[in-house]
Legacy VTK file of the C-alpha trace (Angstrom):
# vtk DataFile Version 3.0
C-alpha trace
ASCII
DATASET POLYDATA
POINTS 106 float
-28.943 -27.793 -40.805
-26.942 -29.441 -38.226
-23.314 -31.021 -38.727
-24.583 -34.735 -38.168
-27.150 -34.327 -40.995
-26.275 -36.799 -43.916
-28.692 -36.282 -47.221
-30.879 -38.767 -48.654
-30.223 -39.874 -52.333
-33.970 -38.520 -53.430
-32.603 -35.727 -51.696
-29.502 -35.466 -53.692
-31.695 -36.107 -56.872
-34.148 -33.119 -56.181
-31.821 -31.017 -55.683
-29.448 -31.831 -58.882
-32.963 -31.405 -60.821
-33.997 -27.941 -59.694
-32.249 -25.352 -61.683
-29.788 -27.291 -63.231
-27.872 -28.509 -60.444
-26.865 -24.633 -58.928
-28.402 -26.287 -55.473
-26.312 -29.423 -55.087
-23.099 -27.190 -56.433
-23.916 -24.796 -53.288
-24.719 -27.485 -50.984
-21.364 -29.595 -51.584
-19.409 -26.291 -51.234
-20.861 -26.190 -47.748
-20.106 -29.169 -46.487
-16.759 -29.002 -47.950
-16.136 -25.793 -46.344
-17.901 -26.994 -43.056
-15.273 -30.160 -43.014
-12.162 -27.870 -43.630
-13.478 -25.666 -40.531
-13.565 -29.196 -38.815
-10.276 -30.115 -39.374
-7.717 -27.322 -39.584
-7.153 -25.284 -36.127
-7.466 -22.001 -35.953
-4.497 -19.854 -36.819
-2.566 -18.749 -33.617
-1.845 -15.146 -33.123
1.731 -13.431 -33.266
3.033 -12.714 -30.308
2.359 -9.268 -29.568
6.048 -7.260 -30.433
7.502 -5.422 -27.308
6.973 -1.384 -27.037
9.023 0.716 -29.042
10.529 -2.433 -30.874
11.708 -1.288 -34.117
12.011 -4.115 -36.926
15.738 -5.501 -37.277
16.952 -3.567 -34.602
18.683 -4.845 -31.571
16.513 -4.502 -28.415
17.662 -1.379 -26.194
20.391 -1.533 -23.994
22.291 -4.552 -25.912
24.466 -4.666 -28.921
25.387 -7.526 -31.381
27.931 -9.474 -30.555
31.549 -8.772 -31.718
33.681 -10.844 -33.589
34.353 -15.037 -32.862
37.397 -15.433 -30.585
38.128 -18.182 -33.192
38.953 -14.709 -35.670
41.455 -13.703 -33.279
43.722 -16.808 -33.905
46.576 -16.389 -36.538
46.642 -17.380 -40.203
49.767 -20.002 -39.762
48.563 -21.425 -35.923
45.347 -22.015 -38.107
47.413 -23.775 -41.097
49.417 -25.626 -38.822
46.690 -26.939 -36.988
44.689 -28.436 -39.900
48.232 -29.494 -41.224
48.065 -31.752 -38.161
44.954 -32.903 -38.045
45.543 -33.970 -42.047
48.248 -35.706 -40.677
46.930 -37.149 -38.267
43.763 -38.454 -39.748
45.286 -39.552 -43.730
48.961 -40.378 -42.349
49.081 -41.678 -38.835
51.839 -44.048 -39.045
54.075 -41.236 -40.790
55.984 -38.330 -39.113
53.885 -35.465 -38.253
55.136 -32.285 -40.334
52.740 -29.702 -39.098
55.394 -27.294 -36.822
53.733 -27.605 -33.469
54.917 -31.422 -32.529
57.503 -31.726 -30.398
60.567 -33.694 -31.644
59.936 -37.253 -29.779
56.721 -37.286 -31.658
57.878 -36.371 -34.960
LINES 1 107
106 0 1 2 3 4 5 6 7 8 9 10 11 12 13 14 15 16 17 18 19 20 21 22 23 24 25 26 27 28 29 30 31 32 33 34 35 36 37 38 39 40 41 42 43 44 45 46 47 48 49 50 51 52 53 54 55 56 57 58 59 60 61 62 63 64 65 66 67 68 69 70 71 72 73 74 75 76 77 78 79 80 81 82 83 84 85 86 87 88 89 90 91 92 93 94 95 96 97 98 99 100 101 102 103 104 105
């Protein structure tokens, strides 16, 4: 049976008539199945994993990186900072109160 083949009703009718319809029940699976095959792609494969790779694991000759530098900033420059920015952004036409202003600006 080729792809471009459409049935005929009497077609359709013989075959719902012989043995209670099992025919046209196989026959519509087909051509469902044959228009899913037309119209999803075929799965790609997986890239294929490097030798020796073990899952999780960091490849050889590397390590994970260590800590942000932003972790290596104290607690109070980091308070201060969003102090300022507070400032800055609810109360601009105020005094800025964060520590780290100089005088003039204050």
């Amino acid at each position: 049976m080729s792809d471009d083949w459409e049935p005929d009703i009497d077609d359709i009718k013989a075959m719902r008539a012989e043995a209670g319809g099992a025919d046209l029940r196989a026959f519509m699976r087909q051509q469902i199945a044959a228009g899913k095959a037309r119209r999803t792609p075929a799965p790609k494969s997986a890239a294929p994993k490097p030798p020796g790779h073990q899952p999780g694991a960091w490849p050889t000759g590397s390590s994970p990186p260590g800590p942000p530098p932003d972790w290596q900033i104290p607690r109070h420059v980091w308070e201060a900072a969003a102090r300022h920015y507070s400032n800055e952004t609810h109360r601009p036409n105020l005094p800025c109160d964060c520590g780290n202003c100089p005088e003039e600006t204050r």
